[in-house]
C-alpha positions, 0 to 999 in steps of 0.5 A: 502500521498501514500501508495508508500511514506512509509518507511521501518517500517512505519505504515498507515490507507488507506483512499482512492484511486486516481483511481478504473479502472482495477488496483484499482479494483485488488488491492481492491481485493488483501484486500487494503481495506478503513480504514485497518491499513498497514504497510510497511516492504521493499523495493527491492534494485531498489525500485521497487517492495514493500512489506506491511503486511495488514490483517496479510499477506505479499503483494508484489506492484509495485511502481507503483500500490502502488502510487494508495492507499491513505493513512493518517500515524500512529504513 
């Protein structure tokens, strides 16, 4: 499952990424990191962009970017 999966309120632990290249490496730096817990608060209307909270901070993705994070649910 991805991190672009999530619904609104869902809970998940990052445990990988489908790709490191430029991309992978931002979001690496945005604090995405394996093993943090991550939640999904909304979508926009169009879907498109996310927003998550990690590490105690909001995060806007796009869809796109968020299809790159692996991530296993939390109850």
């Amino acid at each position: 499952m991805t991190l672009a999966d999530l619904r609104p309120g869902q809970r998940a632990r990052i445990v990988g990424f489908a790709d490191l290249g430029p991309v992978g490496q931002r979001i690496l730096q945005l604090g995405l990191l394996p093993e943090e817990e991550i939640q999904m608060v909304r979508r926009a209307p169009a879907g498109d962009p996310l927003e998550v909270r990690v590490l105690g901070y909001s995060l806007s993705l796009r869809r796109q970017e968020a299809g790159l994070v692996e991530v296993e649910g939390l109850p």
